[in-house]
N, CA and C atoms as an extended XYZ file, in Angstrom:
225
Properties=species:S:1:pos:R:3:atomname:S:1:resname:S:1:resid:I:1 pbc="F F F"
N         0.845       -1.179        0.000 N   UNK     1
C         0.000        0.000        0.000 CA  UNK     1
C         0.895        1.248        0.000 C   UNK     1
N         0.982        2.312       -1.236 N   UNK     2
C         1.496        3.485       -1.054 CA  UNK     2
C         1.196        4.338        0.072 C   UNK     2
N         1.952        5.057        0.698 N   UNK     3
C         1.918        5.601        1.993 CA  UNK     3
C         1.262        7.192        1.296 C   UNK     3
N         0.239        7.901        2.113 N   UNK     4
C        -0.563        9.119        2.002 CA  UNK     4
C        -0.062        9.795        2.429 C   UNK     4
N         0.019       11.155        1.764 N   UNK     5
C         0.442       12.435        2.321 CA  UNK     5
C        -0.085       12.821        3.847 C   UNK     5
N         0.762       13.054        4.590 N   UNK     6
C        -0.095       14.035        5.906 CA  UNK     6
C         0.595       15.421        6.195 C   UNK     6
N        -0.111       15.746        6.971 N   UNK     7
C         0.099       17.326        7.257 CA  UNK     7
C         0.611       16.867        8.893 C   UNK     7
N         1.693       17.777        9.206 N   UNK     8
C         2.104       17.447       10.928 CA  UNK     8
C         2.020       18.882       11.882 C   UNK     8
N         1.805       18.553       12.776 N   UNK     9
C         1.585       19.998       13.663 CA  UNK     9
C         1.511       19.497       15.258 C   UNK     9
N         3.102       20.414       16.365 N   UNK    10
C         2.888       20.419       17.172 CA  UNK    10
C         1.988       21.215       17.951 C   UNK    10
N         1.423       21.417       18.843 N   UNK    11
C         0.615       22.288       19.308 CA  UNK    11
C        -0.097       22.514       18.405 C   UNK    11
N         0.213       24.171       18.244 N   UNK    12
C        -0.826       25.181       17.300 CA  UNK    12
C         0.704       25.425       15.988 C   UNK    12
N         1.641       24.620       16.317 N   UNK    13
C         2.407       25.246       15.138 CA  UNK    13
C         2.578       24.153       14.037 C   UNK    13
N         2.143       24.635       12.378 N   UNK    14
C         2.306       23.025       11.529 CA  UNK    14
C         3.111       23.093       11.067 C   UNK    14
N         4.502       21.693       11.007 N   UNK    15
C         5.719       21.646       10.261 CA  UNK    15
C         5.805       22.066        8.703 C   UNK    15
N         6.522       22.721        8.096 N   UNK    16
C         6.756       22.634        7.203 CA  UNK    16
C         8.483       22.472        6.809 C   UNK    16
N         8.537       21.945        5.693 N   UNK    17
C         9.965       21.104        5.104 CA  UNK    17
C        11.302       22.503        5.119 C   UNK    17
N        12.019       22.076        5.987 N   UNK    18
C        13.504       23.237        6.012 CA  UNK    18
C        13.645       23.396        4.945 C   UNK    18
N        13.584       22.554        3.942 N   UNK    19
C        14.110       23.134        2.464 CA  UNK    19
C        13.126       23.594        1.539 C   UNK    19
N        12.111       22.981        1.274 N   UNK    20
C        11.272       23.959        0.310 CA  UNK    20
C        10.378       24.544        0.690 C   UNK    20
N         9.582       24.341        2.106 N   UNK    21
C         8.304       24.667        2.703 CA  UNK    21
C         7.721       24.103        2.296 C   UNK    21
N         7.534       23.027        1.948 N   UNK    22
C         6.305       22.322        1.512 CA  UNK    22
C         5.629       21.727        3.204 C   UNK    22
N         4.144       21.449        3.014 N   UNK    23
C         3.495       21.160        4.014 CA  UNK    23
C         3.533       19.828        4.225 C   UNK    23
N         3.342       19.074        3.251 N   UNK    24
C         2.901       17.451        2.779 CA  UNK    24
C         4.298       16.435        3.370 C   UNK    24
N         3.831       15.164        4.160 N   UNK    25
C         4.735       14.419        4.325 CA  UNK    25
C         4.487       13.187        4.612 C   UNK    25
N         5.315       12.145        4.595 N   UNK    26
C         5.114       10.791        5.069 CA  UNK    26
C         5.723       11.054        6.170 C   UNK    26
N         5.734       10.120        7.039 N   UNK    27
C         6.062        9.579        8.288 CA  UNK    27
C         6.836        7.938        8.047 C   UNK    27
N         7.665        8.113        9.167 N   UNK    28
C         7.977        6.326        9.709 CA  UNK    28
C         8.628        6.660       11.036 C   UNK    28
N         9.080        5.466       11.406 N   UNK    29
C         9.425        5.519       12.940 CA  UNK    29
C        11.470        5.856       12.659 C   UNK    29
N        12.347        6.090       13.225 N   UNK    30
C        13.609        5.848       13.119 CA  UNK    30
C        14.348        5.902       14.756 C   UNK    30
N        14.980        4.397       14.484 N   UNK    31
C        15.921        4.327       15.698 CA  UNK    31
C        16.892        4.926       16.225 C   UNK    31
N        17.170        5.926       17.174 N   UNK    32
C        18.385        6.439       17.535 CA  UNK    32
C        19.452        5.488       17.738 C   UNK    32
N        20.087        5.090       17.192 N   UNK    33
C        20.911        4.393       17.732 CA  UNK    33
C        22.084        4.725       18.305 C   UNK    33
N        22.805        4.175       19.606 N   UNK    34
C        23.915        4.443       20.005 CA  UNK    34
C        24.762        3.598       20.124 C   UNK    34
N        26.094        3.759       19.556 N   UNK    35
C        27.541        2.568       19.920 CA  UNK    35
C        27.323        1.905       20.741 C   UNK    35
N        26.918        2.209       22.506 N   UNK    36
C        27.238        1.644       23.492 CA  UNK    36
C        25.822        0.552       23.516 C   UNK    36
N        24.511        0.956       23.740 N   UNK    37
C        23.796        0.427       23.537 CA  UNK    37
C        24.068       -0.950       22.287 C   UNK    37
N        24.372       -0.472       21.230 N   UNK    38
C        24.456       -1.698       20.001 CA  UNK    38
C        25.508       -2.792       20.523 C   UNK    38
N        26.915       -2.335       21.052 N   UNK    39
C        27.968       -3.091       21.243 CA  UNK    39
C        27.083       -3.960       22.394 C   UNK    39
N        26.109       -3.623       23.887 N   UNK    40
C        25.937       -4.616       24.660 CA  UNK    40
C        24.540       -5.375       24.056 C   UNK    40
N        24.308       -5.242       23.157 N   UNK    41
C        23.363       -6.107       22.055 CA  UNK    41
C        21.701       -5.080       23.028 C   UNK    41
N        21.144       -4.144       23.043 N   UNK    42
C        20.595       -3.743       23.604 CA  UNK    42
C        19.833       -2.565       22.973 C   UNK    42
N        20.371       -2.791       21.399 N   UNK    43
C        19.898       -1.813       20.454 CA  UNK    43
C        17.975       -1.656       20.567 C   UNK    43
N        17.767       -2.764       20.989 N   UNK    44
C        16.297       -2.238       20.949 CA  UNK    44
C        15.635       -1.378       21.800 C   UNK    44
N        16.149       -1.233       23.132 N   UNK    45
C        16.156       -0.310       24.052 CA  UNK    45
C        16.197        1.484       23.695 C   UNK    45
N        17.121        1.746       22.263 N   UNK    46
C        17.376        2.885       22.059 CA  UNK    46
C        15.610        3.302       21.739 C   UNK    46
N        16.121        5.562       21.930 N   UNK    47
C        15.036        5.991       22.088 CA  UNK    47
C        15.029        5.898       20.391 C   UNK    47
N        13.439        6.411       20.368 N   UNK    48
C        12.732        6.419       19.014 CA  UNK    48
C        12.434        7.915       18.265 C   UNK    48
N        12.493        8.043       17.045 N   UNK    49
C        11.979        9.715       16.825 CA  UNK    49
C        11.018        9.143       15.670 C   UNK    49
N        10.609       10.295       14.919 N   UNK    50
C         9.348       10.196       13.980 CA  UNK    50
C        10.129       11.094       13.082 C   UNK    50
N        10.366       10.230       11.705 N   UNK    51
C        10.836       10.982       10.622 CA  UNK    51
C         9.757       11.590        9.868 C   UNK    51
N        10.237       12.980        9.525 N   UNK    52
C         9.248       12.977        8.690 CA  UNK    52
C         9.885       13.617        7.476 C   UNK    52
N         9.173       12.872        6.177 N   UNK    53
C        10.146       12.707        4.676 CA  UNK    53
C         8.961       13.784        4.362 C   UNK    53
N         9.729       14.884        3.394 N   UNK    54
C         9.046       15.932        2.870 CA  UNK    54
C         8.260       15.445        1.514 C   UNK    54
N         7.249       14.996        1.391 N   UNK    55
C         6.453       14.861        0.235 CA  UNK    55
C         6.993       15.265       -1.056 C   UNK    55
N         7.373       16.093       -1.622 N   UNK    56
C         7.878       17.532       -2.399 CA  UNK    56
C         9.248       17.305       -2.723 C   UNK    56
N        10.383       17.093       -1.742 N   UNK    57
C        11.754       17.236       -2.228 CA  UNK    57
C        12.681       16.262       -1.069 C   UNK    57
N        11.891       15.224       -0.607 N   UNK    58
C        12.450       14.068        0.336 CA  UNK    58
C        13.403       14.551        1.360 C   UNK    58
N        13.309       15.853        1.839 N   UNK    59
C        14.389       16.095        3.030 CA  UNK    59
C        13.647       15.611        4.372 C   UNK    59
N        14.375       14.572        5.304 N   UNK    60
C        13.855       14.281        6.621 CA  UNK    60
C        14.488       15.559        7.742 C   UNK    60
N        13.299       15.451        8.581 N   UNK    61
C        13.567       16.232        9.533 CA  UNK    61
C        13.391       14.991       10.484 C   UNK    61
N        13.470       15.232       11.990 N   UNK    62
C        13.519       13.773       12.825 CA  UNK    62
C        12.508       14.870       14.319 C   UNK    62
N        11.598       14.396       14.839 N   UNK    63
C        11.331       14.580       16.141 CA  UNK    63
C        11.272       13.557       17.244 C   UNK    63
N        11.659       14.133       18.251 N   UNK    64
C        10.963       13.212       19.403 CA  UNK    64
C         9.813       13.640       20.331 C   UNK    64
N         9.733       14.714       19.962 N   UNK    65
C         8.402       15.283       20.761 CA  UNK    65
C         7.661       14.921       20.432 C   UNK    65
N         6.833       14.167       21.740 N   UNK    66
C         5.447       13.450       21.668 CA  UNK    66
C         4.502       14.239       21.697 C   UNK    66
N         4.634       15.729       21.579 N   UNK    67
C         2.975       16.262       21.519 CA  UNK    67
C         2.948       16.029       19.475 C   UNK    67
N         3.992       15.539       18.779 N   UNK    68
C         3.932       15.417       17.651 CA  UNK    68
C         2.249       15.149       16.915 C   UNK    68
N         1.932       15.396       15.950 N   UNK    69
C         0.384       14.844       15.434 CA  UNK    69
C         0.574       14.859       13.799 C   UNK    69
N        -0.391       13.648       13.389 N   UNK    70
C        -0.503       13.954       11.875 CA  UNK    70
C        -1.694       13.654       11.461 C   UNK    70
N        -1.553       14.362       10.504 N   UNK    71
C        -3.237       14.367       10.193 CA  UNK    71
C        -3.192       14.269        8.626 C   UNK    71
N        -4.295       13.070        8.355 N   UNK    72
C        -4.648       13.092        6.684 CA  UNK    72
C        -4.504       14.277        5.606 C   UNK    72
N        -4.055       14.244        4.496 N   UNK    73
C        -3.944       15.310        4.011 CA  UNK    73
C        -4.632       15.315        2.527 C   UNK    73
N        -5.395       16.010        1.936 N   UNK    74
C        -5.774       15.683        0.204 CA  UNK    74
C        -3.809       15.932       -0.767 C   UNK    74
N        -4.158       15.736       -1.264 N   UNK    75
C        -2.972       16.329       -2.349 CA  UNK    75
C        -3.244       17.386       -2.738 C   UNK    75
């Protein structure tokens, strides 16, 4: 299933892309990973952020703030 555009917004403020401003984005999850953690086999433990890939011109930005939100978007 192709993944749908969404629109993201913390609070009252909605992300738009560092590089072009575009509004539109996918999402996925991405692992922080750290040396020390990986070397004692414990990589799954690392914290988590929410990428989000710019619809428009594929630049990720990364959050970990959980007031994060996304919401359906038309094209």
């Amino acid at each position: 299933m192709a993944p749908k555009p969404k629109r993201a917004v913390i609070g009252e403020m909605w992300i738009r892309c560092l590089v072009c401003q575009g509004d539109l984005f996918r999402d996925r999850e991405v692992k922080l990973n750290s040396s020390g953690m990986e070397f004692m086999n414990l990589a799954w433990a690392n914290e988590s952020a929410t990428g989000l890939i710019c619809w428009q011109c594929g630049h990720v930005q990364l959050f970990v703030n959980r007031e994060l939100r996304m919401y359906k978007a038309d094209k």
